[in-house]
BALOBA-1460 file (C-alpha; in Angstrom, 3 decimals):
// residues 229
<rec num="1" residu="x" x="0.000" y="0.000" z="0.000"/>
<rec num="2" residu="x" x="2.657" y="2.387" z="1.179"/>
<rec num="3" residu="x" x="4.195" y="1.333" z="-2.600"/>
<rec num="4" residu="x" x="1.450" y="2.464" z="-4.867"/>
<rec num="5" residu="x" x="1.092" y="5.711" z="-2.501"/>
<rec num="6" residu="x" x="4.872" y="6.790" z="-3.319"/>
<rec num="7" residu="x" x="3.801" y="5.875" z="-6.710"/>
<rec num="8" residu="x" x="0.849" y="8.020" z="-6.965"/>
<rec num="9" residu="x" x="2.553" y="10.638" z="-5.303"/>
<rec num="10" residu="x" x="5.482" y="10.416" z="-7.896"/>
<rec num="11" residu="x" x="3.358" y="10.681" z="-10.596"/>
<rec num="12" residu="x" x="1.703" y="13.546" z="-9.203"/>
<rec num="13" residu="x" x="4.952" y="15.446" z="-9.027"/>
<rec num="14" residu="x" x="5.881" y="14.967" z="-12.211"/>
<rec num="15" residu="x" x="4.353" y="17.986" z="-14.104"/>
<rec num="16" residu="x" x="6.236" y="19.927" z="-11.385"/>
<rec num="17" residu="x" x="9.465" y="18.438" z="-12.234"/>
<rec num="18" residu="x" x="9.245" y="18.697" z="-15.888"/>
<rec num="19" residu="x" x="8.072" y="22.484" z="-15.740"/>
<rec num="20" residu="x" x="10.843" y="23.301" z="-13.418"/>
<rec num="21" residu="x" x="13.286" y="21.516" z="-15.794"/>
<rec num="22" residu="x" x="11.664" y="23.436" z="-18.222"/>
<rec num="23" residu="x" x="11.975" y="26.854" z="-16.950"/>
<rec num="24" residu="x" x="16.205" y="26.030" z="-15.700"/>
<rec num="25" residu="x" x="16.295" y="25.549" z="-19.293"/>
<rec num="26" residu="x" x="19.061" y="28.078" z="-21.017"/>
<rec num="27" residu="x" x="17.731" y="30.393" z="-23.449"/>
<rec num="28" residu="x" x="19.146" y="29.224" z="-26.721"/>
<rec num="29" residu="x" x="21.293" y="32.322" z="-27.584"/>
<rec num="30" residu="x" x="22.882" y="34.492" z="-31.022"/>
<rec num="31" residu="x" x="26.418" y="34.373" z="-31.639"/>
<rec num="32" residu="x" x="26.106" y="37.591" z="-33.270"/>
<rec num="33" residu="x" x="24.452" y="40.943" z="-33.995"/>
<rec num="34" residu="x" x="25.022" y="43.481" z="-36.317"/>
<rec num="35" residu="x" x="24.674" y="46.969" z="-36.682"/>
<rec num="36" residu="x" x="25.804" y="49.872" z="-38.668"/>
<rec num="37" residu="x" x="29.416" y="50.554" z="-38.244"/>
<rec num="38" residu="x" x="28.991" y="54.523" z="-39.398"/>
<rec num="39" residu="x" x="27.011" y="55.055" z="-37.098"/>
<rec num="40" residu="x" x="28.631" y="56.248" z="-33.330"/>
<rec num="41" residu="x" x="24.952" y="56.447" z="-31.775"/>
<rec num="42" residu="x" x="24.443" y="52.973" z="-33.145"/>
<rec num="43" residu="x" x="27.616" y="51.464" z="-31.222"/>
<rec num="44" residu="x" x="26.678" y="53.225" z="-28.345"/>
<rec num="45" residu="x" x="23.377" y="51.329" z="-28.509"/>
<rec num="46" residu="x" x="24.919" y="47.996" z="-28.935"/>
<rec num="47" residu="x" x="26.724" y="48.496" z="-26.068"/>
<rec num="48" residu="x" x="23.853" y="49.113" z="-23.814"/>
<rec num="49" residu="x" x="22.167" y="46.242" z="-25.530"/>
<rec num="50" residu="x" x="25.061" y="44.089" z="-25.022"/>
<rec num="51" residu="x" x="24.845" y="44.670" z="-21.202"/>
<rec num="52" residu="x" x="21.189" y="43.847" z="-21.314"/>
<rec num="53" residu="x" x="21.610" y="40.653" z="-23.454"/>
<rec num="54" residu="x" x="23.752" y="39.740" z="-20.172"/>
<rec num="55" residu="x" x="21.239" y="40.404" z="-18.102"/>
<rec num="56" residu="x" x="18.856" y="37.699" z="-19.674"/>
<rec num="57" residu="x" x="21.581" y="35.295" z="-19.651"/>
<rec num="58" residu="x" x="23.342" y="35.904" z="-23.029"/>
<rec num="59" residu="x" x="26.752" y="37.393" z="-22.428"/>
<rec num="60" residu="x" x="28.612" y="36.123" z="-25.016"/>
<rec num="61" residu="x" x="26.683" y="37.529" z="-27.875"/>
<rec num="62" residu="x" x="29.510" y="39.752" z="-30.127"/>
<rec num="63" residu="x" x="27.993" y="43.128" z="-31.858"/>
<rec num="64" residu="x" x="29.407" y="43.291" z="-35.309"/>
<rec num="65" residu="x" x="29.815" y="46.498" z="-36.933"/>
<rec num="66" residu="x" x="29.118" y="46.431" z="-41.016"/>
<rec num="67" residu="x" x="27.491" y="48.788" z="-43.369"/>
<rec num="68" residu="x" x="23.749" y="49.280" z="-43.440"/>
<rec num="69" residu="x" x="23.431" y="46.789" z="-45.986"/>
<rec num="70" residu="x" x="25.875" y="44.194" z="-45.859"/>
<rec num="71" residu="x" x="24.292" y="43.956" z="-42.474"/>
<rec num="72" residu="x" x="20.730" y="43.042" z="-44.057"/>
<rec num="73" residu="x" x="22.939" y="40.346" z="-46.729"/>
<rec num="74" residu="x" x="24.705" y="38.647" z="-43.490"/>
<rec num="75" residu="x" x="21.339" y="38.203" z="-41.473"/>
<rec num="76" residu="x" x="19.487" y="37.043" z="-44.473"/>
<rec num="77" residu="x" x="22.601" y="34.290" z="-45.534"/>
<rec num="78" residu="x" x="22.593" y="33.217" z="-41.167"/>
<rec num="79" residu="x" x="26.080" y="34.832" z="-41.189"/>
<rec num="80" residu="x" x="24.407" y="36.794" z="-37.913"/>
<rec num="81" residu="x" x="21.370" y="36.000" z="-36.066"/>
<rec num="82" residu="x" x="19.573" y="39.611" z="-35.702"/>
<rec num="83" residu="x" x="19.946" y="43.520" z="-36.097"/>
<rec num="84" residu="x" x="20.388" y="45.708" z="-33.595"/>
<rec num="85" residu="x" x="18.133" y="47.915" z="-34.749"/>
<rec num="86" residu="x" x="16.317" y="49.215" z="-37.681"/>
<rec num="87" residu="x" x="13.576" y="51.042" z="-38.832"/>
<rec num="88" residu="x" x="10.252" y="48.428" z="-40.165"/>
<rec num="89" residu="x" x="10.798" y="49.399" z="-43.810"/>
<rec num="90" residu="x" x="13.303" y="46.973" z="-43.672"/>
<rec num="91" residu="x" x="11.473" y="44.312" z="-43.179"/>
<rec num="92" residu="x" x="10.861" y="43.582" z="-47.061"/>
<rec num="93" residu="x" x="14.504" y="42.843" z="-47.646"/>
<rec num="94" residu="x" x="14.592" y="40.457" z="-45.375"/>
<rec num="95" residu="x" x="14.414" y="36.688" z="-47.281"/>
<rec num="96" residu="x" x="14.568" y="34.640" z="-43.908"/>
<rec num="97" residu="x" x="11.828" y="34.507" z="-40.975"/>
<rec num="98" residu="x" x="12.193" y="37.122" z="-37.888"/>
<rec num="99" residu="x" x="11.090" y="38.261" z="-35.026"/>
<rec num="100" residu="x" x="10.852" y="41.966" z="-34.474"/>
<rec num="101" residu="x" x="11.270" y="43.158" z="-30.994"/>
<rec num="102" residu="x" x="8.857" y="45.765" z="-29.536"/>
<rec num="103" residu="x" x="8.990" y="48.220" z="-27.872"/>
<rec num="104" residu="x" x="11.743" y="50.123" z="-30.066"/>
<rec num="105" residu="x" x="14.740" y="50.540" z="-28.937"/>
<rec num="106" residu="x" x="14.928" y="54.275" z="-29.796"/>
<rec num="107" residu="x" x="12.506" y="56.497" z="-31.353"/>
<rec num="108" residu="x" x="13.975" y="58.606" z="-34.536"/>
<rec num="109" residu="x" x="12.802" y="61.529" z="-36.756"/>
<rec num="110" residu="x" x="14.558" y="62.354" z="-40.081"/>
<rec num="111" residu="x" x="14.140" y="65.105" z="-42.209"/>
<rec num="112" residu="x" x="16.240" y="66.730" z="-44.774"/>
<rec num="113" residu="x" x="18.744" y="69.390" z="-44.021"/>
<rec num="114" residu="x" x="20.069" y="72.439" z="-46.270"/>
<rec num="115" residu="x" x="22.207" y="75.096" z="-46.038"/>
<rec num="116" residu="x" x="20.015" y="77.826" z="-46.218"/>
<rec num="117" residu="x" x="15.918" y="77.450" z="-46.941"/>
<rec num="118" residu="x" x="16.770" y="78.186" z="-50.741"/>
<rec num="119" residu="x" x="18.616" y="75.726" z="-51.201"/>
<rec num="120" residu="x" x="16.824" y="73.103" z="-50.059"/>
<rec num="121" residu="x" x="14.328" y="72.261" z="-53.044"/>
<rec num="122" residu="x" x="17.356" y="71.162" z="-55.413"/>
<rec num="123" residu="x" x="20.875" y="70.006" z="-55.906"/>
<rec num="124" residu="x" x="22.741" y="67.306" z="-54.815"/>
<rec num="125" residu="x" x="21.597" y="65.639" z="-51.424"/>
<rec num="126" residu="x" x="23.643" y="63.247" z="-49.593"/>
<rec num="127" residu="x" x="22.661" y="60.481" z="-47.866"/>
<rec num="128" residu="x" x="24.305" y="56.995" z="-46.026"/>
<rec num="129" residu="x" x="24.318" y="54.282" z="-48.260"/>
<rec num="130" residu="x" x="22.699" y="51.343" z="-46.378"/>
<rec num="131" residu="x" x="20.248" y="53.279" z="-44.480"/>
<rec num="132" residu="x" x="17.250" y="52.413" z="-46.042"/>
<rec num="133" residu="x" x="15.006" y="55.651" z="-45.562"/>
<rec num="134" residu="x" x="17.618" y="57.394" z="-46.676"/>
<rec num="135" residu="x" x="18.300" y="55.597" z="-49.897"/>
<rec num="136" residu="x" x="14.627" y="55.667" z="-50.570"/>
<rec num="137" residu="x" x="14.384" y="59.032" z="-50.060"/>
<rec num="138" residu="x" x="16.978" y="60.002" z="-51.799"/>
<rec num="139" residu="x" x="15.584" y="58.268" z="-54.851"/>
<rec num="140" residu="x" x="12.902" y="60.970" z="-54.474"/>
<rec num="141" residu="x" x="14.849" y="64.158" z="-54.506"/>
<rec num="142" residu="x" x="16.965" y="63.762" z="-57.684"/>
<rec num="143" residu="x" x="20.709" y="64.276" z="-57.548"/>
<rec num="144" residu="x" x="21.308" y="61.682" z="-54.375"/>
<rec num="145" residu="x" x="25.264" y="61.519" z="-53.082"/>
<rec num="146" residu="x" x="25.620" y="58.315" z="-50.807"/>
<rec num="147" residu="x" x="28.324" y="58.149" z="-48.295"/>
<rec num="148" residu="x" x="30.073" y="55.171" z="-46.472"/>
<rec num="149" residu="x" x="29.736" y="57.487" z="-43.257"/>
<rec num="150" residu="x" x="27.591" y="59.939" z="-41.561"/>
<rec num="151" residu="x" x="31.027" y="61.354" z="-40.660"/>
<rec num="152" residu="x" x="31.813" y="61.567" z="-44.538"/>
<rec num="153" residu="x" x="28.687" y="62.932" z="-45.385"/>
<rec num="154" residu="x" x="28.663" y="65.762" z="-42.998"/>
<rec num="155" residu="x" x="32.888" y="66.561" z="-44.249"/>
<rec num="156" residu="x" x="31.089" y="66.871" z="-47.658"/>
<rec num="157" residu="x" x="28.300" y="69.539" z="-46.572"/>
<rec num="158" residu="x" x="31.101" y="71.287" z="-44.473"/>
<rec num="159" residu="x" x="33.146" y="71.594" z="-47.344"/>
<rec num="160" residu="x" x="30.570" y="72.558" z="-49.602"/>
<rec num="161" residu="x" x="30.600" y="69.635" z="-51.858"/>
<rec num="162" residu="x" x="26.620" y="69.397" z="-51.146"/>
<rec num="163" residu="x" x="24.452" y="71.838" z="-49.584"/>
<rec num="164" residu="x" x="21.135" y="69.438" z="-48.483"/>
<rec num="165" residu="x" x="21.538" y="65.965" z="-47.005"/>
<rec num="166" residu="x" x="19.427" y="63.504" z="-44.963"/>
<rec num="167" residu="x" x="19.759" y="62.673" z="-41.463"/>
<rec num="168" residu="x" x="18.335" y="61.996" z="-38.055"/>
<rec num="169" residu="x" x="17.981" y="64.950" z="-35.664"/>
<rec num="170" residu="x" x="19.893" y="63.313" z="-33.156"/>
<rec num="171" residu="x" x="22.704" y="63.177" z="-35.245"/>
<rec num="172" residu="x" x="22.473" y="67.140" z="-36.700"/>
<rec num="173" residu="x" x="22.295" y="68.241" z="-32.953"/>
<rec num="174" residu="x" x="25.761" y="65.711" z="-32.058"/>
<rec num="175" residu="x" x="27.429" y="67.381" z="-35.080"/>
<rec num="176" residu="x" x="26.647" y="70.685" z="-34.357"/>
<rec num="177" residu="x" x="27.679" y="69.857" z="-30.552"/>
<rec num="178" residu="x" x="30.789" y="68.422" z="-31.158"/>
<rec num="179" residu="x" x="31.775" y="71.027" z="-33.750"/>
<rec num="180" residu="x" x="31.213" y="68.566" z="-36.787"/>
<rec num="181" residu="x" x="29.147" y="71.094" z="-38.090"/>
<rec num="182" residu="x" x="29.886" y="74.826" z="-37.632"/>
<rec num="183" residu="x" x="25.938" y="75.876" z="-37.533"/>
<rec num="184" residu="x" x="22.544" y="74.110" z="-37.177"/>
<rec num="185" residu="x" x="21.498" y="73.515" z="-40.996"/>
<rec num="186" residu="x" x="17.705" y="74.203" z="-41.591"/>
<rec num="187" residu="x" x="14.903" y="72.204" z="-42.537"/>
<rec num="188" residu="x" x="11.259" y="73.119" z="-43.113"/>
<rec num="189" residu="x" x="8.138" y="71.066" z="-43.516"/>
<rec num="190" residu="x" x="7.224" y="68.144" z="-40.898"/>
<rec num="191" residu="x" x="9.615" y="65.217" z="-41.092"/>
<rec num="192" residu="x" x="10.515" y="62.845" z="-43.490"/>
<rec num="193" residu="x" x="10.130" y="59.928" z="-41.208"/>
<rec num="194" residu="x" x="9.498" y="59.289" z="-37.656"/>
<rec num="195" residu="x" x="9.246" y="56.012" z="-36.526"/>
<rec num="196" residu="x" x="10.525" y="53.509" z="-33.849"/>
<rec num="197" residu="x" x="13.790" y="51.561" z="-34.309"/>
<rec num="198" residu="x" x="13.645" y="47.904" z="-33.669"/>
<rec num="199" residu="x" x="15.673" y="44.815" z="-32.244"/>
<rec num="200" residu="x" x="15.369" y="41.523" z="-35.034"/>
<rec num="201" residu="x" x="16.681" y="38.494" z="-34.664"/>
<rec num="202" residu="x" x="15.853" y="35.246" z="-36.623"/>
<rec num="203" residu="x" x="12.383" y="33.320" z="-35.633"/>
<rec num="204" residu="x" x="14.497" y="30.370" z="-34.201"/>
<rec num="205" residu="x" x="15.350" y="33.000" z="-31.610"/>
<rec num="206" residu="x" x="11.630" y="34.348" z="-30.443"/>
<rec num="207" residu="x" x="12.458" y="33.211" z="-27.015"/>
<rec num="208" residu="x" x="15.091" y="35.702" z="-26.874"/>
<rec num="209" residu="x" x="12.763" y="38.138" z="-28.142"/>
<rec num="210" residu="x" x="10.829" y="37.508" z="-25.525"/>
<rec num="211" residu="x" x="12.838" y="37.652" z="-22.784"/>
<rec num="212" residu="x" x="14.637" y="41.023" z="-24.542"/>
<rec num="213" residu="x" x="11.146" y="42.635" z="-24.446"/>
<rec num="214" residu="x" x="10.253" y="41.753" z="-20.714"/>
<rec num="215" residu="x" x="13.571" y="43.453" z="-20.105"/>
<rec num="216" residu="x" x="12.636" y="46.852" z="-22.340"/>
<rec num="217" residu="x" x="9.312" y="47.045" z="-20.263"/>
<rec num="218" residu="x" x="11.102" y="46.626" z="-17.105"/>
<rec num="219" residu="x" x="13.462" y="49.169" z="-17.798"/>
<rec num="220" residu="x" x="10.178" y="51.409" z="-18.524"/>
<rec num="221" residu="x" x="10.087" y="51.068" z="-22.462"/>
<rec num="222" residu="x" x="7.124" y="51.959" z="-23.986"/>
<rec num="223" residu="x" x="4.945" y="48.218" z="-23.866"/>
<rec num="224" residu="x" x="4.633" y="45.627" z="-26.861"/>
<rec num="225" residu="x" x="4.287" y="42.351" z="-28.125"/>
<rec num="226" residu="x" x="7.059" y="40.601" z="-30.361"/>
<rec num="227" residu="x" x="5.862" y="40.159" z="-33.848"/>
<rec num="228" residu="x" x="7.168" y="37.636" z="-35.816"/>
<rec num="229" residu="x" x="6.813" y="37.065" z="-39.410"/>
């Protein structure tokens, strides 16, 4: 009697075994993540990220700097497992199944910048090749200059090789702070984008998501549900 009691008992306990098992279970984790190496904001971010990827138990995940879209080639081949972050629109050049993390990791508004408020309806405008909204907005405004850099880009408007380009505004006001840029350029009209950047990674990796997310809200990001496609 005091046989099939233990017995009963055992079985009992299982589901409580297996779902602790479960949950001691390590999250299955990327090697690496890129983002765009032209960007100084952008390696600031992985950094932070980085230190939060530790925090869910991934600290051995390596940010990999490469241009805006060699970046989009490697995640797309498996040569890294997820973005740091990027705007939605890129979403359609992605061949391979994601996950897109929400909330954003930053918010962003771009517009386009010229020298004076006349000359901002024509001539050459330079943009960063590999950012996306650039390169599509560019495509808009005629004579479009891309640049490796952001750095390379602004040289070019300070030495009057173009006198309108596209950027954040996050990245004007840093220039014009750290002397990059001798005055604030001008803009007029509402902006040319403003949207959320996101974290992807590759669908094998929605736990991640997941757990990357729960982190965002704690640290009082605006709320969200991954979205994986």
């Amino acid at each position: 009697m005091r046989f099939c009691l233990f017995t009963v008992l055992l079985l009992l306990s299982l589901p409580a075994i297996f779902e602790s098992a479960w949950a001691a279970e390590p999250l299955q984790c990327p090697q690496k993540i890129a983002y765009i190496d032209n960007d100084a904001a952008l390696r600031r971010q992985a950094d932070d990220l980085k230190a939060l990827y530790a925090r869910i138990g991934c600290p051995d995940v390596a940010f990999v700097g490469l241009p805006g879209r060699r970046g989009v080639v490697a995640f797309n081949a498996g040569e890294v497992q997820g973005e740091l972050m990027r705007l939605p629109v890129v979403e359609a050049d992605y061949s391979r199944p994601f996950v897109r993390v929400s909330p954003p990791i930053v918010k962003m508004t771009g517009r386009l910048w010229a020298r004076s408020p006349a000359q901002a309806a024509a001539g050459p405008v330079g943009f960063v090749l590999g950012v996306v909204w650039q390169e599509q907005q560019a495509q808009t405004k005629g004579d479009g200059h891309g640049y490796p850099s952001q750095a390379e880009m602004l040289q070019a408007f300070s030495g009057g090789l173009i006198d309108r380009f596209l950027a954040e505004d996050t990245v004007v006001a840093a220039a014009v702070r750290d002397g990059r840029l001798a005055a604030r350029p001008t803009y007029s009209g509402q902006p040319l984008v403003s949207a959320g950047l996101h974290h992807y990674l590759g669908i094998e990796f929605a736990a991640v998501a997941a757990a990357v997310t729960a982190e965002l809200e704690r640290l009082g990001q605006d709320g969200g549900d991954t979205t994986t496609q």
